[in-house]
Biopython code that builds the backbone (N, CA, C, O; Angstrom):
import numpy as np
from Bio.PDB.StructureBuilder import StructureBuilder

atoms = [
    (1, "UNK", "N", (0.776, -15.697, 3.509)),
    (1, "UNK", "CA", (1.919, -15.383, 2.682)),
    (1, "UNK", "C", (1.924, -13.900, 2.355)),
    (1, "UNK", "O", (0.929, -13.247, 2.041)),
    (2, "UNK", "N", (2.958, -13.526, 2.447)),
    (2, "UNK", "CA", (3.399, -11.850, 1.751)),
    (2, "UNK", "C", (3.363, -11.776, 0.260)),
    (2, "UNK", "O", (3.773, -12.671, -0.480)),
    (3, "UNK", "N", (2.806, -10.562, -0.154)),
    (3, "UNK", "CA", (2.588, -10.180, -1.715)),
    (3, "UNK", "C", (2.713, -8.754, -1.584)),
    (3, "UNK", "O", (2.560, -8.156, -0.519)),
    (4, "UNK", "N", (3.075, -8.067, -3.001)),
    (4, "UNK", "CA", (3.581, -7.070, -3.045)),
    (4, "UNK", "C", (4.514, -6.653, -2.540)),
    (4, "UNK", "O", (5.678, -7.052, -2.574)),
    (5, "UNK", "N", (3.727, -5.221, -1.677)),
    (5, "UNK", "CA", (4.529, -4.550, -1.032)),
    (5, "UNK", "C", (5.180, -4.686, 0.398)),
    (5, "UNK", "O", (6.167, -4.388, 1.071)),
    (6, "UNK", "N", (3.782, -5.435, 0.411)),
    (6, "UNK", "CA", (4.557, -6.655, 1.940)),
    (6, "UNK", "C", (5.785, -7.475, 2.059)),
    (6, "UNK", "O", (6.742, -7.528, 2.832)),
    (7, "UNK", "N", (5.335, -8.176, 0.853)),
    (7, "UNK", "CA", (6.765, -9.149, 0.340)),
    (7, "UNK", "C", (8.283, -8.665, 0.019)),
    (7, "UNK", "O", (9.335, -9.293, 0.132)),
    (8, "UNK", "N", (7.982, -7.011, -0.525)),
    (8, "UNK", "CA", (9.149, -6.182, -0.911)),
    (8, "UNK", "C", (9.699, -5.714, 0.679)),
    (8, "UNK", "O", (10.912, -5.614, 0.862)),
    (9, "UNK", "N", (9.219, -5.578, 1.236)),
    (9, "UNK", "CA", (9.302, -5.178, 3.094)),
    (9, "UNK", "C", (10.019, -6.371, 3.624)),
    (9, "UNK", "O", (11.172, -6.351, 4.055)),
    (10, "UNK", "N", (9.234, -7.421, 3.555)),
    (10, "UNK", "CA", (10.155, -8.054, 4.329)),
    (10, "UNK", "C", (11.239, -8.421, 3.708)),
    (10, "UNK", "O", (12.204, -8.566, 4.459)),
    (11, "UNK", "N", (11.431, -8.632, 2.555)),
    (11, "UNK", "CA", (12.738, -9.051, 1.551)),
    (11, "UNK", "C", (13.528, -8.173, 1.800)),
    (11, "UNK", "O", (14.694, -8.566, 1.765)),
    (12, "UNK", "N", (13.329, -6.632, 2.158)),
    (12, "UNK", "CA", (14.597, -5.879, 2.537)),
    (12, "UNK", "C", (14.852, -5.830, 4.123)),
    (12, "UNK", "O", (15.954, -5.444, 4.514)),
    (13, "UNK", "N", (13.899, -6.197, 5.016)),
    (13, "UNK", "CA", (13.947, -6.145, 6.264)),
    (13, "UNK", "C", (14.901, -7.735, 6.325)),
    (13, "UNK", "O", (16.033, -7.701, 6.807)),
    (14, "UNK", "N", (14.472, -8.724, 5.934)),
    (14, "UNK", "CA", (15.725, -9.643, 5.925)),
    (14, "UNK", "C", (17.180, -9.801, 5.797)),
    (14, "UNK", "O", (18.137, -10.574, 5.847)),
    (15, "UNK", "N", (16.819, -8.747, 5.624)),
    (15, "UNK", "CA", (19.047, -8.965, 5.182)),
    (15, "UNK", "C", (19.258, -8.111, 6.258)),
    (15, "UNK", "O", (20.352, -7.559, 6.147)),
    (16, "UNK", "N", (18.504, -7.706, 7.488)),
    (16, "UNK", "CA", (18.472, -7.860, 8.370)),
    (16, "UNK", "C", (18.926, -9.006, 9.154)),
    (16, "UNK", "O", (18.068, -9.889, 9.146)),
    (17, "UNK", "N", (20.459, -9.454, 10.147)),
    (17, "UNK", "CA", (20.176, -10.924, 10.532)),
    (17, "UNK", "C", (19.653, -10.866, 11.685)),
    (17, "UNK", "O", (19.542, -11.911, 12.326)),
    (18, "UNK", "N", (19.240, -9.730, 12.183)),
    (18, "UNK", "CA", (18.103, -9.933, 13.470)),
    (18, "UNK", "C", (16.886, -9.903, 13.282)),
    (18, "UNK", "O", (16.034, -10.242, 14.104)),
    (19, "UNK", "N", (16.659, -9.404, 11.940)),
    (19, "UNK", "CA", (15.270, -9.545, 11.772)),
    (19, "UNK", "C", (14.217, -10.650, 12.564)),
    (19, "UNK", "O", (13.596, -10.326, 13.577)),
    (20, "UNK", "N", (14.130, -11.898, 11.983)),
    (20, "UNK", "CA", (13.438, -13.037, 12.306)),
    (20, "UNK", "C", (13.674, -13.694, 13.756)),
    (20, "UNK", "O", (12.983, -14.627, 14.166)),
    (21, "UNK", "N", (14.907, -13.008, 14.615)),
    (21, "UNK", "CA", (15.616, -13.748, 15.824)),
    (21, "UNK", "C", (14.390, -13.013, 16.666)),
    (21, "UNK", "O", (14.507, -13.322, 17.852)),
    (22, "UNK", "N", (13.093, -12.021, 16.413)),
    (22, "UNK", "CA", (12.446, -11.587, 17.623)),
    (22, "UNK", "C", (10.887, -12.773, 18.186)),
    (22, "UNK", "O", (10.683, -13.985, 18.119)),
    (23, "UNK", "N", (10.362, -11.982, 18.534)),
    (23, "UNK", "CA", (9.025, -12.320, 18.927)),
    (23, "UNK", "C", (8.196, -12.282, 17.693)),
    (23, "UNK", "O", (8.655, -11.542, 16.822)),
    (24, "UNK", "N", (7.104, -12.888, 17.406)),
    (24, "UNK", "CA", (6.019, -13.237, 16.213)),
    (24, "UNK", "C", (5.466, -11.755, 16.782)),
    (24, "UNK", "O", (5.598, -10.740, 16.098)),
    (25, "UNK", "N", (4.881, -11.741, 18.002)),
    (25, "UNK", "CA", (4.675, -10.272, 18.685)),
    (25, "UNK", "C", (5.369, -9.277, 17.694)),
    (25, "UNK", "O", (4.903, -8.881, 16.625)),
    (26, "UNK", "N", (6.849, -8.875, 18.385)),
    (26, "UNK", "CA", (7.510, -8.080, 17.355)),
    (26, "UNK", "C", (7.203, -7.722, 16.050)),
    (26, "UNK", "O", (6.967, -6.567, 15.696)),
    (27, "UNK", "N", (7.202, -8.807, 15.249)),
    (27, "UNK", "CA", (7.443, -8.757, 14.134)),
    (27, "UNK", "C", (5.592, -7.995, 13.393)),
    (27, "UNK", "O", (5.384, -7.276, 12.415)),
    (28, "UNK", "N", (4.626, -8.596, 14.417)),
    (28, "UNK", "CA", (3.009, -8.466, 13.729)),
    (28, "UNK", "C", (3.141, -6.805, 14.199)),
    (28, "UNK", "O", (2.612, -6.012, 13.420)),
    (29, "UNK", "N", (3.679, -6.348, 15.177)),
    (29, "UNK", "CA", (3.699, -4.725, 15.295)),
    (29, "UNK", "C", (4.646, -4.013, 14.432)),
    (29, "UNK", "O", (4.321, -2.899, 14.022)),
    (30, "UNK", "N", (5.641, -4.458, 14.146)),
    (30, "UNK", "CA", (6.204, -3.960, 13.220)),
    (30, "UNK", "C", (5.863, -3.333, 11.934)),
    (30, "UNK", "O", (5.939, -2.197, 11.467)),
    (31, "UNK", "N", (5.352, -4.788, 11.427)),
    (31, "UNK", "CA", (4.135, -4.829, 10.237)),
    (31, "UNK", "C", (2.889, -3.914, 10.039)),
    (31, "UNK", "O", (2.628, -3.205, 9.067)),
    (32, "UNK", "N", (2.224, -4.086, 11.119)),
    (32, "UNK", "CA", (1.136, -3.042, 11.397)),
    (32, "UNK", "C", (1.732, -1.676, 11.269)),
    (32, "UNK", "O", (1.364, -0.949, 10.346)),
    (33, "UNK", "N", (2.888, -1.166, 12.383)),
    (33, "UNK", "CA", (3.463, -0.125, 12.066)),
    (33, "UNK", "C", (3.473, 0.632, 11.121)),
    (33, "UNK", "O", (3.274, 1.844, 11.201)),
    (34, "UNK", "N", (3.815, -0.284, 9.641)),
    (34, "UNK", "CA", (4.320, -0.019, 8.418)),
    (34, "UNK", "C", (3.684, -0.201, 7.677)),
    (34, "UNK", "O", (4.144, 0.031, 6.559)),
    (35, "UNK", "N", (2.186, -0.741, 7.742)),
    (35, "UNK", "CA", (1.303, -0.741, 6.768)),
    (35, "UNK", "C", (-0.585, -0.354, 7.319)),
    (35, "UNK", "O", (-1.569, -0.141, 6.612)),
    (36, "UNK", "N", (-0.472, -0.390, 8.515)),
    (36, "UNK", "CA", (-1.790, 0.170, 9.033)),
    (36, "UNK", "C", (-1.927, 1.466, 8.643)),
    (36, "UNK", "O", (-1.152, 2.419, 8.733)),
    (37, "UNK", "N", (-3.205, 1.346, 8.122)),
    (37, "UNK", "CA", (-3.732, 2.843, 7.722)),
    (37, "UNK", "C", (-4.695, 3.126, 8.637)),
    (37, "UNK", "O", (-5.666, 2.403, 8.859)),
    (38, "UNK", "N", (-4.387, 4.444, 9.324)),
    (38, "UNK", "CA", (-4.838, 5.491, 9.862)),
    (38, "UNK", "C", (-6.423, 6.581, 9.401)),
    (38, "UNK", "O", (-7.423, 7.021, 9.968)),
    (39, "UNK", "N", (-5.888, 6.592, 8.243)),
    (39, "UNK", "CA", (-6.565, 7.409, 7.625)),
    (39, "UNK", "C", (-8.116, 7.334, 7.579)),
    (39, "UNK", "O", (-8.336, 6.153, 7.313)),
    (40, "UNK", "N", (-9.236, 7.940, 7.691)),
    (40, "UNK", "CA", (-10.808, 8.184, 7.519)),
    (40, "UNK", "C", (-10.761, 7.442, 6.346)),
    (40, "UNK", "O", (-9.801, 7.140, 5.637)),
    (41, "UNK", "N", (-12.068, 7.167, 6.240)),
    (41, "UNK", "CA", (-12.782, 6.687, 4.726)),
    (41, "UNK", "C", (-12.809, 7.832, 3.630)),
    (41, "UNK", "O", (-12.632, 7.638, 2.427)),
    (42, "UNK", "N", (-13.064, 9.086, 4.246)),
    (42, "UNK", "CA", (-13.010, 10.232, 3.529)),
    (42, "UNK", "C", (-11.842, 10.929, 2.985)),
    (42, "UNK", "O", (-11.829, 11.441, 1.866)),
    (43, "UNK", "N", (-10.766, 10.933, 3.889)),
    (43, "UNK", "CA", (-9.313, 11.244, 3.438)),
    (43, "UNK", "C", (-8.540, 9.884, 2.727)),
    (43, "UNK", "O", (-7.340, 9.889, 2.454)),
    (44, "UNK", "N", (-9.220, 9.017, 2.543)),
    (44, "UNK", "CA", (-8.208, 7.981, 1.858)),
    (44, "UNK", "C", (-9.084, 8.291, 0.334)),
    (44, "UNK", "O", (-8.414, 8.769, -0.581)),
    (45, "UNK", "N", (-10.270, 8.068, 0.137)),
    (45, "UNK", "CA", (-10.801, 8.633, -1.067)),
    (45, "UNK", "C", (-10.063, 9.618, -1.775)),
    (45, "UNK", "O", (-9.593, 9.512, -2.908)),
    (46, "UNK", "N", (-9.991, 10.857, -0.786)),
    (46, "UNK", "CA", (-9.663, 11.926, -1.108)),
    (46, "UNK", "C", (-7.801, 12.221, -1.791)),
    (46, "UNK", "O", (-7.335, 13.159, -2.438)),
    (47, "UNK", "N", (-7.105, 10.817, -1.214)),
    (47, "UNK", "CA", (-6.008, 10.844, -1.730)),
    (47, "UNK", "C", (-6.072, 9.785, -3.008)),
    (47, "UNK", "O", (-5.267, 9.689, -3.935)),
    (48, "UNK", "N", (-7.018, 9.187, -2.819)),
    (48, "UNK", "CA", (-6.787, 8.408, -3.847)),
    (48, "UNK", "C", (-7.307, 9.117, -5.416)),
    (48, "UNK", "O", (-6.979, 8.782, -6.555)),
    (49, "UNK", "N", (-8.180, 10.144, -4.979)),
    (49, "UNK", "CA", (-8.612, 10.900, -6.332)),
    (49, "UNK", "C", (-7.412, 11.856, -6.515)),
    (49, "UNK", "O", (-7.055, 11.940, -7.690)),
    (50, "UNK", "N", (-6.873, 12.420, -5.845)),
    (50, "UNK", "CA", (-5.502, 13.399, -6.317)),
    (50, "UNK", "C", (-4.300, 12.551, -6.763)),
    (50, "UNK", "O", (-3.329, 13.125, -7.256)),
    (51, "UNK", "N", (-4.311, 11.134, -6.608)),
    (51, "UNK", "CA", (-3.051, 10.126, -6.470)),
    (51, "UNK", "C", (-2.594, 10.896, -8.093)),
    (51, "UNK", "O", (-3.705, 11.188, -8.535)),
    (52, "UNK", "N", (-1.526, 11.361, -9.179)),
    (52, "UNK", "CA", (-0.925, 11.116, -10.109)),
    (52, "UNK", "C", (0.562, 9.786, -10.171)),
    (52, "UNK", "O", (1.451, 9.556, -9.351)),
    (53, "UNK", "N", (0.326, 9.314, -11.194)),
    (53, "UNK", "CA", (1.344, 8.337, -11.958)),
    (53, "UNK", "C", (2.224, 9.455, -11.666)),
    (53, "UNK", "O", (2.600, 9.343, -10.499)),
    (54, "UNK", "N", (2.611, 10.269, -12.106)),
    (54, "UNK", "CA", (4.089, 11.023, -12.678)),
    (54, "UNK", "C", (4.934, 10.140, -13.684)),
    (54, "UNK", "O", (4.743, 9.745, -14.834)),
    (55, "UNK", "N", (6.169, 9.970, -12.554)),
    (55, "UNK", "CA", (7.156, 9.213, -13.447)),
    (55, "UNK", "C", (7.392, 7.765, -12.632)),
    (55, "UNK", "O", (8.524, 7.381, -12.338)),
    (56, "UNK", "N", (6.395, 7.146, -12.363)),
    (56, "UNK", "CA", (6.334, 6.040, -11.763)),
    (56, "UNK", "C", (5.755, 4.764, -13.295)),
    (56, "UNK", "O", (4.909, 5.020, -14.151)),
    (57, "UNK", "N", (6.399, 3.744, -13.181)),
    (57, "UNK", "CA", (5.493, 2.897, -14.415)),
    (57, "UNK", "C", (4.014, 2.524, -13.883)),
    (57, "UNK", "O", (3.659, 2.545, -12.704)),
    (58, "UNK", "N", (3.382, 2.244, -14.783)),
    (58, "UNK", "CA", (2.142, 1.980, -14.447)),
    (58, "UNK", "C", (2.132, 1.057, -13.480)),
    (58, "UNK", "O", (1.427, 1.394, -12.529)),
    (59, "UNK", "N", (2.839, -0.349, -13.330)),
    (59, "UNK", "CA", (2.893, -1.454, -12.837)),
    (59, "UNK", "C", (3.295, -1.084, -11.439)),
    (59, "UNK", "O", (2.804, -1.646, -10.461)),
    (60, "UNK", "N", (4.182, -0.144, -11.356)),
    (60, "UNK", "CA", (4.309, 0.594, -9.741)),
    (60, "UNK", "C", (3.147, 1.086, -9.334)),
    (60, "UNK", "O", (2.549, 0.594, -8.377)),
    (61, "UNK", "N", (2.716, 2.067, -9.985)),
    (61, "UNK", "CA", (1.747, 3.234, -9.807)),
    (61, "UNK", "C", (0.621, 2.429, -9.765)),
    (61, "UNK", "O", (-0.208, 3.195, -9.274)),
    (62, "UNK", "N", (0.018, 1.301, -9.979)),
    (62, "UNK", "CA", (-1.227, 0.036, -10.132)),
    (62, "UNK", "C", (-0.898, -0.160, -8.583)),
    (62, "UNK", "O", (-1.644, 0.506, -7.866)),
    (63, "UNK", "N", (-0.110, -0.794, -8.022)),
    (63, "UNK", "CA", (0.423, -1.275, -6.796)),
    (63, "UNK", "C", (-0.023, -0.168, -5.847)),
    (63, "UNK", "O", (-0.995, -0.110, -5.093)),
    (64, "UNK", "N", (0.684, 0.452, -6.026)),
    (64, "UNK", "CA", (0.602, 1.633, -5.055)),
    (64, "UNK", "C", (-1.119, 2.107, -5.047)),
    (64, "UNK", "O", (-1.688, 2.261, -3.966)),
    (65, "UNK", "N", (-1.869, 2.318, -6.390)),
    (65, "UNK", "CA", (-2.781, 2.445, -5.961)),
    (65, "UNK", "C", (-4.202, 1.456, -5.260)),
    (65, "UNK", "O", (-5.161, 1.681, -4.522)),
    (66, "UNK", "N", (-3.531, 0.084, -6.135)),
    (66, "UNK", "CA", (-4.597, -1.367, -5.537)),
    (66, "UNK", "C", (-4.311, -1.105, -3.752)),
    (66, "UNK", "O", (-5.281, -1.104, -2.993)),
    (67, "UNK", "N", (-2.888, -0.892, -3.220)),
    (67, "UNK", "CA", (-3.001, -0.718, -2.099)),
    (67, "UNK", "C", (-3.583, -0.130, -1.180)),
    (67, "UNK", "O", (-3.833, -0.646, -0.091)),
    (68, "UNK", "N", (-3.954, 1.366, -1.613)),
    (68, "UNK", "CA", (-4.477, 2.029, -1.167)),
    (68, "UNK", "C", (-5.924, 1.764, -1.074)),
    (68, "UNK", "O", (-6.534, 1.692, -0.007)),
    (69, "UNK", "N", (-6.518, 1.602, -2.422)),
    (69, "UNK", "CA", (-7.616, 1.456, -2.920)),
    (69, "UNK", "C", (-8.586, 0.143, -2.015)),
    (69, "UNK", "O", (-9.793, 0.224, -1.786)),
    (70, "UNK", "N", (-7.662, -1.038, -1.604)),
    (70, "UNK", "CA", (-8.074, -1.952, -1.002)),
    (70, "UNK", "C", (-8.766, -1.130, 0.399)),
    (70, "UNK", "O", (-9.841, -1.418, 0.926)),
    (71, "UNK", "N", (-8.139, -0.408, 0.675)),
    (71, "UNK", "CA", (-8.591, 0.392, 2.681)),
    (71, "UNK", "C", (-9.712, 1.367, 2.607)),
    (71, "UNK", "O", (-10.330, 1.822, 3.570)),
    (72, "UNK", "N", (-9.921, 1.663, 1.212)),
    (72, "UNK", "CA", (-11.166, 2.491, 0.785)),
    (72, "UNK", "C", (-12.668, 1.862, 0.554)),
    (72, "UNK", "O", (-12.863, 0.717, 0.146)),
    (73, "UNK", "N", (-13.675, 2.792, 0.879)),
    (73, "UNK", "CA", (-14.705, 2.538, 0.821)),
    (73, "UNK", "C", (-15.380, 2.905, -0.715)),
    (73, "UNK", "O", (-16.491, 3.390, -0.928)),
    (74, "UNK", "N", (-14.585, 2.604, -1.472)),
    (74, "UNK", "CA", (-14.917, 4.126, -2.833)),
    (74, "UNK", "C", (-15.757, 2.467, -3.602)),
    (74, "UNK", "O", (-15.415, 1.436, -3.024)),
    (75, "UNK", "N", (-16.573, 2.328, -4.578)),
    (75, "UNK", "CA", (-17.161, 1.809, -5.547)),
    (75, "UNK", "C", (-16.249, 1.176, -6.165)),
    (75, "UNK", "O", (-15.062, 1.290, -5.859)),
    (76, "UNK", "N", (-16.616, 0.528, -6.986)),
    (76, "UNK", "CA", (-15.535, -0.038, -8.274)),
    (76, "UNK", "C", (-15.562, 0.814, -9.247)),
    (76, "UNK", "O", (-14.531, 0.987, -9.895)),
    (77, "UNK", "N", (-17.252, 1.838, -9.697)),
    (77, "UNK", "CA", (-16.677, 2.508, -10.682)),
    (77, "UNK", "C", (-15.851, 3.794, -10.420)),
    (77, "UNK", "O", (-15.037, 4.369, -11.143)),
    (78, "UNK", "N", (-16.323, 4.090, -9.111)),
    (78, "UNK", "CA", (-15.032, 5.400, -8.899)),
    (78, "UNK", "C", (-13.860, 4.854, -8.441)),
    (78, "UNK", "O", (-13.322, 5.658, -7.681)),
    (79, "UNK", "N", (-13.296, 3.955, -8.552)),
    (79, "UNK", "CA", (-12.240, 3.417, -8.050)),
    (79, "UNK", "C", (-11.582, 3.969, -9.603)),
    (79, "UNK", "O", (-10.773, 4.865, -9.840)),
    (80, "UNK", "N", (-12.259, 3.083, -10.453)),
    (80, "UNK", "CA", (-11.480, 3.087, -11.949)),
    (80, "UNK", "C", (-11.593, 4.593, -12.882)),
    (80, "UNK", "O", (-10.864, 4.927, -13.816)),
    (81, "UNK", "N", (-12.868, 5.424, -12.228)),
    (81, "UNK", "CA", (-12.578, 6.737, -12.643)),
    (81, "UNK", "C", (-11.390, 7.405, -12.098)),
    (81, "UNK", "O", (-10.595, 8.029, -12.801)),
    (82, "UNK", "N", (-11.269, 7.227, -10.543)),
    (82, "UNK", "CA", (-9.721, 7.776, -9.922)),
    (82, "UNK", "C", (-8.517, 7.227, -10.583)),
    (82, "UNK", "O", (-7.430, 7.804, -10.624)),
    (83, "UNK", "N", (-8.833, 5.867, -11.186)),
    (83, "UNK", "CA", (-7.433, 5.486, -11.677)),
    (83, "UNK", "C", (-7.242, 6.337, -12.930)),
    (83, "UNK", "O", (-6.676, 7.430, -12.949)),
    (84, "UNK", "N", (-7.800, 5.684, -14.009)),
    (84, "UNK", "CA", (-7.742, 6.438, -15.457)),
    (84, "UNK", "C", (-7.330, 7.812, -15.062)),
    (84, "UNK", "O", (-6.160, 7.992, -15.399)),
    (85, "UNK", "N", (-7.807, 8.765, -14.523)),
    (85, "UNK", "CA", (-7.593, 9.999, -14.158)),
    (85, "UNK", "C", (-5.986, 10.174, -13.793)),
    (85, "UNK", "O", (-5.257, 10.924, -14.442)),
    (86, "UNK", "N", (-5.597, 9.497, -12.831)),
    (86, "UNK", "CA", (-4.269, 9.290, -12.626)),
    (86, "UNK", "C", (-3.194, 9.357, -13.297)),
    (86, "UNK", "O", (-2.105, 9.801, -12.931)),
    (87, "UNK", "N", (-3.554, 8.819, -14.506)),
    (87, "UNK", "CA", (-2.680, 7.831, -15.748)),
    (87, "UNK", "C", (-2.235, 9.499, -16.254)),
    (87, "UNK", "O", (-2.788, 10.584, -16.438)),
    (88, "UNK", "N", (-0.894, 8.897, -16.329)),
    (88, "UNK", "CA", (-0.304, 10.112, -17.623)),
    (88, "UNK", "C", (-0.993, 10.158, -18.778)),
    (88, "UNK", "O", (-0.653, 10.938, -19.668)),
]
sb = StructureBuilder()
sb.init_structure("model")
sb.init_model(0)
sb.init_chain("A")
sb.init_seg("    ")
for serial, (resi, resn, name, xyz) in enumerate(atoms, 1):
    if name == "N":
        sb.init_residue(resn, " ", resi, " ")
    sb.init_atom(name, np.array(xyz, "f"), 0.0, 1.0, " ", f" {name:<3s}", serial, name[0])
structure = sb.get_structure()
């Protein structure tokens, strides 16, 4: 099942009416496309310690960073030092 930001993806890729008419193929590259991370262990850290909230709500800015945070190799306690840090 889709959650989050996955779930927000395909909910707008649906109103798409070709969306779902392709290949399971299609659709798992697509996906990957749009959510495979690329990035080193070292440069995803490294964005995740510069990440700022701004003017995002926390509940966005949580998302955005659990996402990231999931592809990282970082600790739990530097996970939550990068967050707090973040926070307006």
């Amino acid at each position: 099942l889709l959650r989050g930001r996955a779930l927000q993806w395909a909910e707008a890729r649906s109103r798409d009416p070709d969306f779902l008419k392709g290949t399971l193929h299609n659709f798992l590259t697509e996906f990957r496309n749009t959510f495979d991370q690329t990035e080193t262990p070292a440069e995803i850290s490294k964005t995740l310690w510069n990440m700022k909230q701004g003017k995002q709500t926390v509940l966005d800015f949580a998302i955005d960073f659990r996402t990231l945070a999931a592809t990282s190799k970082m600790d739990p306690d530097s996970l939550k030092g990068a967050f707090t840090q973040a926070l307006n």
